[in-house]
Backbone as CSV, one residue per row, in Angstrom:
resi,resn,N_x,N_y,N_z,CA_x,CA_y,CA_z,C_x,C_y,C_z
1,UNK,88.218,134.697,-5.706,87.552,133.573,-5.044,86.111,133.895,-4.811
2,UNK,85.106,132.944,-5.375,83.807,133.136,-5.232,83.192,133.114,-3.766
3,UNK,82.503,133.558,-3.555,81.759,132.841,-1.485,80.493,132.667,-2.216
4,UNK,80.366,131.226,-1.187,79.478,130.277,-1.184,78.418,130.557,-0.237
5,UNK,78.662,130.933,1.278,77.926,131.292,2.093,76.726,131.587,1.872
6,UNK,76.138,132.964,0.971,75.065,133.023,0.695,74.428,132.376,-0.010
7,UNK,74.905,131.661,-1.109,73.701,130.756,-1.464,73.418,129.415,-0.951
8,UNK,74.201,129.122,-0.119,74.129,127.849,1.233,73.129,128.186,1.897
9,UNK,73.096,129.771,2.399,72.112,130.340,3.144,70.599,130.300,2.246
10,UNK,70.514,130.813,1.256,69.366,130.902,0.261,68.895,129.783,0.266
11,UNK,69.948,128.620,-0.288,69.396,126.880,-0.002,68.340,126.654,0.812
12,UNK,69.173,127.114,1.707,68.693,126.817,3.109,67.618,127.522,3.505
13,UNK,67.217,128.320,3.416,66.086,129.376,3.525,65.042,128.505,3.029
14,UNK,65.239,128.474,1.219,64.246,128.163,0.452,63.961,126.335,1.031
15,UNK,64.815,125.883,1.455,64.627,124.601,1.348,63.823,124.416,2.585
16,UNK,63.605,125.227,3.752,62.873,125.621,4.982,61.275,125.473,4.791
17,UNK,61.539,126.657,4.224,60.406,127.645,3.321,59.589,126.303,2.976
18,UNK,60.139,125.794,1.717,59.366,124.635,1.233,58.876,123.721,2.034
19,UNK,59.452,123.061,3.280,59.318,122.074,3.348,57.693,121.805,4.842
20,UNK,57.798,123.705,5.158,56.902,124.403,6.231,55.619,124.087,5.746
21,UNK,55.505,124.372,4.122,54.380,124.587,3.403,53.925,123.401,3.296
22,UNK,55.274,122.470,2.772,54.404,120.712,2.679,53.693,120.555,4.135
23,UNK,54.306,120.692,5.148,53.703,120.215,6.193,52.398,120.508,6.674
24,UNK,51.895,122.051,6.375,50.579,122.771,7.030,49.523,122.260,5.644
25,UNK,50.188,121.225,4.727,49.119,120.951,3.431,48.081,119.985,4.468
26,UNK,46.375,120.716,3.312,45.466,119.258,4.247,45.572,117.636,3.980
27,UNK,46.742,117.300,3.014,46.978,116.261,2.674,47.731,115.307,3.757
28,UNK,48.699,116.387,4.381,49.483,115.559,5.306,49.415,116.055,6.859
29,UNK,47.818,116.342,7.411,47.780,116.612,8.760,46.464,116.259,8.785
30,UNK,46.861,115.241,9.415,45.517,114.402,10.282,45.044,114.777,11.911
31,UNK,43.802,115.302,11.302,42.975,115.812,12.862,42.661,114.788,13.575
32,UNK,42.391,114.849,14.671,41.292,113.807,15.403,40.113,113.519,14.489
33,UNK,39.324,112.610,14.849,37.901,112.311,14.621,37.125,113.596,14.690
34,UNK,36.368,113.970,14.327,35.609,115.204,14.624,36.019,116.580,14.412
35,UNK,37.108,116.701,13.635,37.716,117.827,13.568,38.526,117.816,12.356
36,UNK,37.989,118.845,11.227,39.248,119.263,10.747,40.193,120.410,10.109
37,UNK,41.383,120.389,9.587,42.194,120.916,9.525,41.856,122.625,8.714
38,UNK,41.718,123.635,9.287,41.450,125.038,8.320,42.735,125.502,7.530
39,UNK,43.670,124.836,7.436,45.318,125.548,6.928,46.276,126.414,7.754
40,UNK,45.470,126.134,9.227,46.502,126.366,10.060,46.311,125.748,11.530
41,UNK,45.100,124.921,12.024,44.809,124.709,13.078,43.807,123.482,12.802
42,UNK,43.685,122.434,13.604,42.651,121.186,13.680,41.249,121.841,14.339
43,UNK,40.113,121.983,13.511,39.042,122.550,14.154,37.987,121.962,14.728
44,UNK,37.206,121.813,15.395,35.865,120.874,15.821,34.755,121.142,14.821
45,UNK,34.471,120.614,13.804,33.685,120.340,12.739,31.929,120.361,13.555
46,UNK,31.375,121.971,13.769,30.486,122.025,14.358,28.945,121.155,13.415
47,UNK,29.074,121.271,12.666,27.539,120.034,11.885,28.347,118.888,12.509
48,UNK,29.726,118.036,12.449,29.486,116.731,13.090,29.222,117.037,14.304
49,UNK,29.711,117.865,14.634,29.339,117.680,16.117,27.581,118.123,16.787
50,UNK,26.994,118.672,16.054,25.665,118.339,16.338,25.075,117.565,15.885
51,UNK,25.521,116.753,14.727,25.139,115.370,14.182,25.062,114.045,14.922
52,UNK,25.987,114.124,15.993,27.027,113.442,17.037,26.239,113.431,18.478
53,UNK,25.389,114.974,18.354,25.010,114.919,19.635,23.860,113.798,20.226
54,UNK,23.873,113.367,21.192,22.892,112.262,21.539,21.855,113.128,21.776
55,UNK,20.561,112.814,21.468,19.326,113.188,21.634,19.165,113.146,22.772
56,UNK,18.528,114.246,23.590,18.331,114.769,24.562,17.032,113.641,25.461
57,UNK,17.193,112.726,26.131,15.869,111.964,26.416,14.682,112.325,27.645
58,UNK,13.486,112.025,27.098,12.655,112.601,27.628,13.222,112.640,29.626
59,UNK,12.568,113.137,30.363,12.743,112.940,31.773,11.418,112.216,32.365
60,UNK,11.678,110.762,32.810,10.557,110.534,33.094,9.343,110.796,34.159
61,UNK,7.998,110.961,33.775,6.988,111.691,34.452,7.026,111.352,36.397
62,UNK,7.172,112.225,36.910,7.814,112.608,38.891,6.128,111.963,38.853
63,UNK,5.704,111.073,40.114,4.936,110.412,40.497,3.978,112.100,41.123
64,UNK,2.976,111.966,41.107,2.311,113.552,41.656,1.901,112.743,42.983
65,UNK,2.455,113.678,43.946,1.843,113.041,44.989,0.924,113.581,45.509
66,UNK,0.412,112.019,46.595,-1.382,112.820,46.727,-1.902,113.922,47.894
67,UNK,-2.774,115.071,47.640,-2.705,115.743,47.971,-3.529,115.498,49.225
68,UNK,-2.833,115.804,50.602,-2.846,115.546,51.639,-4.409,116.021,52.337
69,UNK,-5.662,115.499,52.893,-6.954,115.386,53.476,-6.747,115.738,54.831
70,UNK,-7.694,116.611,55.259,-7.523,117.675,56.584,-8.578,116.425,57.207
71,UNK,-8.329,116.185,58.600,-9.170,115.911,59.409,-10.785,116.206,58.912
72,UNK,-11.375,115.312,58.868,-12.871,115.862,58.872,-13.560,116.196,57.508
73,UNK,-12.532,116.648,56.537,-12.513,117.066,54.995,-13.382,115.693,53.931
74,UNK,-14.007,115.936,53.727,-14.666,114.918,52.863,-13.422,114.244,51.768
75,UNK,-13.795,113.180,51.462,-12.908,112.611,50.246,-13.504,113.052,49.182
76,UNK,-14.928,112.676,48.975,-15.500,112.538,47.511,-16.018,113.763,47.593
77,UNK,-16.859,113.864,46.561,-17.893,115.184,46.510,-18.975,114.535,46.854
78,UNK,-19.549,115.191,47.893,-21.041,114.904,48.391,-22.261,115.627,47.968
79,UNK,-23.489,114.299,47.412,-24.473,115.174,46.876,-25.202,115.528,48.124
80,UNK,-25.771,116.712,47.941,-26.895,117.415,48.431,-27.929,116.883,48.700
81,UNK,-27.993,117.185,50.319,-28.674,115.879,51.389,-30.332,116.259,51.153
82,UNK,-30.718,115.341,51.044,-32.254,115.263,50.191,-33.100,114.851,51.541
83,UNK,-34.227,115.898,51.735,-35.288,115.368,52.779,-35.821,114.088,52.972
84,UNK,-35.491,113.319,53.675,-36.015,111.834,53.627,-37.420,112.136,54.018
85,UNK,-38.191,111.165,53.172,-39.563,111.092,53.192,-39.860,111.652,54.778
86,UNK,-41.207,112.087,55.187,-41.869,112.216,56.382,-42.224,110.705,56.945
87,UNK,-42.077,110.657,58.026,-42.629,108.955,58.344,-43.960,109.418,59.408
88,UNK,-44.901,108.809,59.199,-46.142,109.188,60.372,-45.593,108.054,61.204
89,UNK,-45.342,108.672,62.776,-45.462,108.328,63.648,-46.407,107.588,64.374
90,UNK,-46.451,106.568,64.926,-47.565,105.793,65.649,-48.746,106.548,66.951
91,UNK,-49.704,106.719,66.581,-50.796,107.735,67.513,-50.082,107.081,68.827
92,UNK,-49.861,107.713,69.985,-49.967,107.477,71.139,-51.056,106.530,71.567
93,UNK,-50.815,105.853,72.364,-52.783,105.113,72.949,-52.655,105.994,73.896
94,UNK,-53.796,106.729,74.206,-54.008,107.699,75.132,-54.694,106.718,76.271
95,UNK,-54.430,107.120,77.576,-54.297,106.724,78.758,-55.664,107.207,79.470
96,UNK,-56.797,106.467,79.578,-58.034,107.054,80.513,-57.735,107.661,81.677
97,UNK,-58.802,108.444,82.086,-58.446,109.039,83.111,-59.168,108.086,84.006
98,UNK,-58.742,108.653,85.376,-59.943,107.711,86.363,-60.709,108.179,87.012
99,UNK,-61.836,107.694,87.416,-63.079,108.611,88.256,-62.267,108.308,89.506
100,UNK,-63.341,108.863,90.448,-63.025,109.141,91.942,-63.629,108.378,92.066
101,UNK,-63.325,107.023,93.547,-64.109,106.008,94.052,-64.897,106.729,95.009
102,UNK,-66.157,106.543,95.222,-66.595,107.238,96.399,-67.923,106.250,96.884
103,UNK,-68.197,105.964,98.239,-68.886,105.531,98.972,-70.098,105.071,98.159
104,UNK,-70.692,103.932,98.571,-72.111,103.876,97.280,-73.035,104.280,98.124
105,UNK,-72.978,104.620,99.212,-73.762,105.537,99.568,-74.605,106.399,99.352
106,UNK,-73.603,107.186,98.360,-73.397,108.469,97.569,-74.446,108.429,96.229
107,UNK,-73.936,107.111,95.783,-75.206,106.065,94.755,-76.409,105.878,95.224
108,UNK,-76.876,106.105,96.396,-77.944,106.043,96.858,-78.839,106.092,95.629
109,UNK,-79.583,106.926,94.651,-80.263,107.388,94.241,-80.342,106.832,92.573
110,UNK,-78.946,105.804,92.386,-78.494,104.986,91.679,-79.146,103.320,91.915
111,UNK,-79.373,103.222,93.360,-79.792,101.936,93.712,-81.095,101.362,93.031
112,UNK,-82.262,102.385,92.837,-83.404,101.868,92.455,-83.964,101.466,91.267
113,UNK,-82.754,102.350,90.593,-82.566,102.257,89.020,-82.061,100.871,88.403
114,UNK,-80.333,100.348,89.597,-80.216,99.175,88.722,-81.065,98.079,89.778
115,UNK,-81.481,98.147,90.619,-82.898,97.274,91.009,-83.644,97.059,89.770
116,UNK,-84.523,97.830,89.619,-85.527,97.972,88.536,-84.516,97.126,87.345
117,UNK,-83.372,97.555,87.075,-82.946,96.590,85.842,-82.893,95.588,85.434
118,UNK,-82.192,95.585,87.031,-81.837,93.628,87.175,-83.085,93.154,87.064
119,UNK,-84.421,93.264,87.409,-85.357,92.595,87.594,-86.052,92.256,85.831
120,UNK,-85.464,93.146,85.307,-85.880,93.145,84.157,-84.765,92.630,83.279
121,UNK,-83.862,92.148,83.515,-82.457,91.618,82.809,-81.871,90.507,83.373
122,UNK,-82.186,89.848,84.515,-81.557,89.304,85.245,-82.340,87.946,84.806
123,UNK,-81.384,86.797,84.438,-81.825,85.272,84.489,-82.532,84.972,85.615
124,UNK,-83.065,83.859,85.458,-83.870,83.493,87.221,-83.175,82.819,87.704
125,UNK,-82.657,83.206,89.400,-81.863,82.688,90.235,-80.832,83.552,90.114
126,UNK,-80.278,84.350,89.925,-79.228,85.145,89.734,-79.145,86.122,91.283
127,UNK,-77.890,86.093,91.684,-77.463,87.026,93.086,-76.532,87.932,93.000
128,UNK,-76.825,88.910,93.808,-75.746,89.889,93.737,-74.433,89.610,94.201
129,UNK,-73.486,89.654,93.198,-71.983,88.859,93.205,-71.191,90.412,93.942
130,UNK,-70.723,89.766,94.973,-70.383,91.194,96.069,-70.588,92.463,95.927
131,UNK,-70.093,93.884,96.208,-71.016,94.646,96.547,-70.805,95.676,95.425
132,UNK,-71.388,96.573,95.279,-71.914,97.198,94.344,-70.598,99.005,94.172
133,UNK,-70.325,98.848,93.473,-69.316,100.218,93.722,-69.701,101.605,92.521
134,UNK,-69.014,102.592,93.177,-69.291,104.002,92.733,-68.871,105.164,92.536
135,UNK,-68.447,105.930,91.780,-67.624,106.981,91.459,-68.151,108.299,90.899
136,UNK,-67.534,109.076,91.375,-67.285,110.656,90.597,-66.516,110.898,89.446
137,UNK,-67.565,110.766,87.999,-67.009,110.981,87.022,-67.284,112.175,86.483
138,UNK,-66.120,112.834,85.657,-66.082,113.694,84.605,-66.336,112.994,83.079
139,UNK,-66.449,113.613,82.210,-66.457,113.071,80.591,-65.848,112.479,80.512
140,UNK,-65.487,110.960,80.370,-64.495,110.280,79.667,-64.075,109.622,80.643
141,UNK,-64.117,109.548,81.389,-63.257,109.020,82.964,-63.824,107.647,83.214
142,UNK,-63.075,107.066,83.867,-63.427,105.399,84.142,-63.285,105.077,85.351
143,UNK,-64.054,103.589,85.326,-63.323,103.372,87.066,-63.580,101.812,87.173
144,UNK,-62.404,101.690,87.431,-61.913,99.892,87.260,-62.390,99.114,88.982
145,UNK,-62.639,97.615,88.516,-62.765,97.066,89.802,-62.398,95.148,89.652
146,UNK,-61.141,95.205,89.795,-61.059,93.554,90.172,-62.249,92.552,90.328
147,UNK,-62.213,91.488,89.488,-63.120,91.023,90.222,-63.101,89.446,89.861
148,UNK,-62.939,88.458,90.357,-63.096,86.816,90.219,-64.169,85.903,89.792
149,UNK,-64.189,85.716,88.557,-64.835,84.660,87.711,-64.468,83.721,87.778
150,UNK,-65.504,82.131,87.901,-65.566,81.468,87.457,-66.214,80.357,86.419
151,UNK,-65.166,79.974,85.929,-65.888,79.228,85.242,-67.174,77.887,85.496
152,UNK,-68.114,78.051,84.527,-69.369,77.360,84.612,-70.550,78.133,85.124
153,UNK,-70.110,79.522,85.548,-71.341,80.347,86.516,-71.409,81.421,85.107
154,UNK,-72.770,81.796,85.088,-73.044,82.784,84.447,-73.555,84.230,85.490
155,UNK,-72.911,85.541,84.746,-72.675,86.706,85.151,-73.386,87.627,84.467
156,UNK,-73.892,88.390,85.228,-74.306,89.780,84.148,-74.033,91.064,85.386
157,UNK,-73.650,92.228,84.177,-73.482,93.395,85.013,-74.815,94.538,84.719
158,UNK,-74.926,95.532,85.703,-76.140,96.308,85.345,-75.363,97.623,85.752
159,UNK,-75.147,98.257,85.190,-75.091,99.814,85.889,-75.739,101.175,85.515
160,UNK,-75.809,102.330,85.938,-76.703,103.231,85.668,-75.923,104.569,86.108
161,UNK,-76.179,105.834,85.765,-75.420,107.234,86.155,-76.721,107.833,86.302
162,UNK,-76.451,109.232,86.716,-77.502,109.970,87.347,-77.432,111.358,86.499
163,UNK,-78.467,112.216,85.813,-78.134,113.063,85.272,-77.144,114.081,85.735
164,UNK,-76.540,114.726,85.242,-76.186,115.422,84.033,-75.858,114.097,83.127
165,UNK,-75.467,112.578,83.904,-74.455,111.397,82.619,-75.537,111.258,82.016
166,UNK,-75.159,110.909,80.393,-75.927,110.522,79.463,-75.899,109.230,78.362
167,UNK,-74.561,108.723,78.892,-74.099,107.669,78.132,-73.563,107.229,79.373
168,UNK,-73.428,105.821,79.637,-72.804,105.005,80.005,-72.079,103.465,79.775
169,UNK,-70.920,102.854,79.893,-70.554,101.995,79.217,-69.951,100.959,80.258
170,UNK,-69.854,100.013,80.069,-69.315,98.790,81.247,-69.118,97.220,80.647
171,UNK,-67.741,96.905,80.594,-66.981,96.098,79.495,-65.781,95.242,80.671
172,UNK,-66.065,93.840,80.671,-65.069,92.870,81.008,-64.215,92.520,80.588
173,UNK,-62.267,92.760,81.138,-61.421,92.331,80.467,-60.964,91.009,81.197
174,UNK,-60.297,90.369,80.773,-59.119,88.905,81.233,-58.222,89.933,81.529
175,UNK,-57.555,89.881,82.679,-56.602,90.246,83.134,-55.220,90.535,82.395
176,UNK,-54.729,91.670,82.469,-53.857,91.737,80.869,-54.149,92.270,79.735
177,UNK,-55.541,91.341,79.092,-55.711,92.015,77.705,-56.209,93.128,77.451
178,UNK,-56.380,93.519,76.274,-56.784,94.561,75.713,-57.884,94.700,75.171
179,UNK,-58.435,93.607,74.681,-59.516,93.546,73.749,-60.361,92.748,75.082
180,UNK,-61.640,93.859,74.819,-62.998,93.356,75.924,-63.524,91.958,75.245
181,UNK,-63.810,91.188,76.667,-64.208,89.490,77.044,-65.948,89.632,76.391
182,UNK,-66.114,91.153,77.425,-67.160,91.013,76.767,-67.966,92.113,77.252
183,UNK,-69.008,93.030,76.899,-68.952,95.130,76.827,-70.735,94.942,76.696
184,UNK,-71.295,96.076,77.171,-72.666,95.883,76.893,-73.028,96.288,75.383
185,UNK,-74.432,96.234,74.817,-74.298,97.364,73.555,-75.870,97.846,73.466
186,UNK,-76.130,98.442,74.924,-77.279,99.557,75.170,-76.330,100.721,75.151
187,UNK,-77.246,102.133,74.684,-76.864,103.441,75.148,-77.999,103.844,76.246
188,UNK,-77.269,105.269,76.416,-78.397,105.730,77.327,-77.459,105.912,78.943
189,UNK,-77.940,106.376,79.764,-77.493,106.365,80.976,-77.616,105.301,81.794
190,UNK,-77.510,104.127,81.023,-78.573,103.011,81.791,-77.526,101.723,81.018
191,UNK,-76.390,100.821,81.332,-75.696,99.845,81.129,-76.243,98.536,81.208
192,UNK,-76.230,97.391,80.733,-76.580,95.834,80.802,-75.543,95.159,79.940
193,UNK,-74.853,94.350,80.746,-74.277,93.420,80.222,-74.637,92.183,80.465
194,UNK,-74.754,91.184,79.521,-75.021,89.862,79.643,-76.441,89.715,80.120
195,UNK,-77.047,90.380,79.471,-79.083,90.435,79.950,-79.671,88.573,79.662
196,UNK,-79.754,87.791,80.655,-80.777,87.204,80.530,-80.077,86.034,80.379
197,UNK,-80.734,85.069,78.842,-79.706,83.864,78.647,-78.669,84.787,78.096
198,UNK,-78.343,85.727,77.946,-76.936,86.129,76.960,-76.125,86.668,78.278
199,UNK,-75.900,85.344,79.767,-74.989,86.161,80.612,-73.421,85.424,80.040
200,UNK,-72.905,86.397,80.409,-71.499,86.495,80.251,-70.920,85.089,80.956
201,UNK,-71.077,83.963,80.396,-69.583,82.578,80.983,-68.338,82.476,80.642
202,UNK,-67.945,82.674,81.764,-66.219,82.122,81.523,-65.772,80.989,80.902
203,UNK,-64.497,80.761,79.974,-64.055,79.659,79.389,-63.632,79.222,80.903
204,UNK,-62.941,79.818,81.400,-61.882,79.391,81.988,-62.169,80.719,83.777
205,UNK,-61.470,79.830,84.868,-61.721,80.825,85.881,-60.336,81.717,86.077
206,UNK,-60.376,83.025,86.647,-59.550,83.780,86.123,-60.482,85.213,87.315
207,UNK,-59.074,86.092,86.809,-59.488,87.773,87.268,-59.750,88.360,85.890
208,UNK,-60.815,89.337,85.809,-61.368,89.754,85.388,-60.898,91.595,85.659
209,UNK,-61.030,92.601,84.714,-61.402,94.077,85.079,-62.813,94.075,84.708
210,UNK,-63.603,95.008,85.281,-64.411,95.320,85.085,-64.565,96.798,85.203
211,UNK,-64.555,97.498,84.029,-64.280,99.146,83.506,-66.024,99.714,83.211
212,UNK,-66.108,100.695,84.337,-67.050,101.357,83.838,-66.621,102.812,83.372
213,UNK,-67.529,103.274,82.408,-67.134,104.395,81.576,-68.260,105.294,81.544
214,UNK,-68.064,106.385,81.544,-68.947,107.339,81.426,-68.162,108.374,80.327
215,UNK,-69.467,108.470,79.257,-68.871,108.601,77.696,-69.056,109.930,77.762
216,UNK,-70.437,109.918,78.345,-71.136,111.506,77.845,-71.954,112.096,78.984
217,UNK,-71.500,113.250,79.673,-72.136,114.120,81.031,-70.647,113.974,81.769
218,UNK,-71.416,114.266,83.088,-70.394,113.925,84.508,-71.444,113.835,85.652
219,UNK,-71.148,113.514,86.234,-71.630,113.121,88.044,-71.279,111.734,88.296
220,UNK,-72.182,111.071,89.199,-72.405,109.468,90.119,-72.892,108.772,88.866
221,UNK,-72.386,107.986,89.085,-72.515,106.464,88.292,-72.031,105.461,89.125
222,UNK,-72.912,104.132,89.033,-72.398,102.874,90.261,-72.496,101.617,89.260
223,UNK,-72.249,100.329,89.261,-72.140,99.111,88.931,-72.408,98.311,90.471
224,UNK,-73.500,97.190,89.615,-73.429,95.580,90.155,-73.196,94.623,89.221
225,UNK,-72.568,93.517,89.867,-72.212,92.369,89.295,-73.329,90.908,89.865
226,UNK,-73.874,90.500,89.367,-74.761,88.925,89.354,-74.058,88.188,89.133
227,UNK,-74.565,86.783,90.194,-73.960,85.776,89.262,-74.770,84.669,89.734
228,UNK,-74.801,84.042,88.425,-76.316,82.459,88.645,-74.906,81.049,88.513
């Protein structure tokens, strides 16, 4: 009696055998997408898969923020502070000084001088318009005296200084202004204003200064005022 067993078994073996091999063929094993088969395992197909990869996209540009200013810190750049022109300043008006009032008494020796003037300067009919005043001057020094004009009367002033003075000056303002009404224009130690027909009339009646000046020396100097 023959036995069968082993070649049932052999069958069977070989028919195993065979059928292992069909199966691991790349014909009949389907990978996923992206992957395939090496003859024993489904692989990830590295070119598709960097073919596959999405491009990396830029990151868009972070806002720079602004850089924070200290108290006091300039913003801009500042140019370089340039000497502004020099400006000349306006002269001061310098302020006269004033003589010393002193007694005409003192003028004594002043009296005969503007006598003698008036007689020689004075319109006809002309009187001595109140009283006669006198001071202790240095160089430059002045000496003011109120005094009431009216209009329609004509005025003249006479005054005179005593040596060492060598210049003397004596000029009517309008009360207020600045600019003389009206000033003698003799030199000498010896003043006349308004000599003769050229006396000094008021537009208008009013206070008056009446500034005598002593330009050049020092000592006594006196003023009178006329009026026709």
């Amino acid at each position: 009696m023959i036995r069968k067993a082993p070649l049932v078994a052999l069958l069977l073996i070989a028919g195993c055998g065979g059928s292992s091999k069909s199966a691991q063929s790349s014909g009949d094993v389907n990978c996923p997408s992206g992957q395939t088969f090496d003859g024993e395992f489904c692989q990830v197909d590295q070119t598709v898969a960097t073919r596959e990869q999405p491009a990396t996209e830029p990151e868009p540009n972070e806002p720079v923020a602004p850089v924070p200013v200290e108290d006091g810190e300039p913003t801009h750049q500042e140019q370089p502070n340039e000497p502004a022109p020099a400006q000349e300043e306006p002269s001061p008006v310098a302020t006269p000084k004033m003589a010393t009032p002193v007694d005409v008494t003192m003028a004594a020796q002043a009296g005969p001088l503007i006598s003698y003037m008036a007689s020689a300067h004075l319109p006809a009919g002309a009187r001595p318009f109140g009283s006669p005043f006198a001071g202790q001057f240095a160089e430059g020094q002045v000496l003011e005296r109120k005094v009431q004009l009216a209009a329609g009367k004509c005025y003249t002033v006479v005054a005179a200084g005593l040596p060492p003075i060598s210049e003397v000056n004596v000029a009517l303002f309008l009360e207020g202004a600045t600019i003389a009404a009206a000033q003698d224009e003799t030199t000498g130690m010896q003043a006349v204003l308004g000599s003769r027909q050229s006396c000094f009339q008021p537009v208008a009646s009013g206070t008056y200064r009446l500034v005598l000046t002593v330009e050049k020396g020092q000592g006594v100097a006196a003023a009178q005022v006329f009026e026709k």
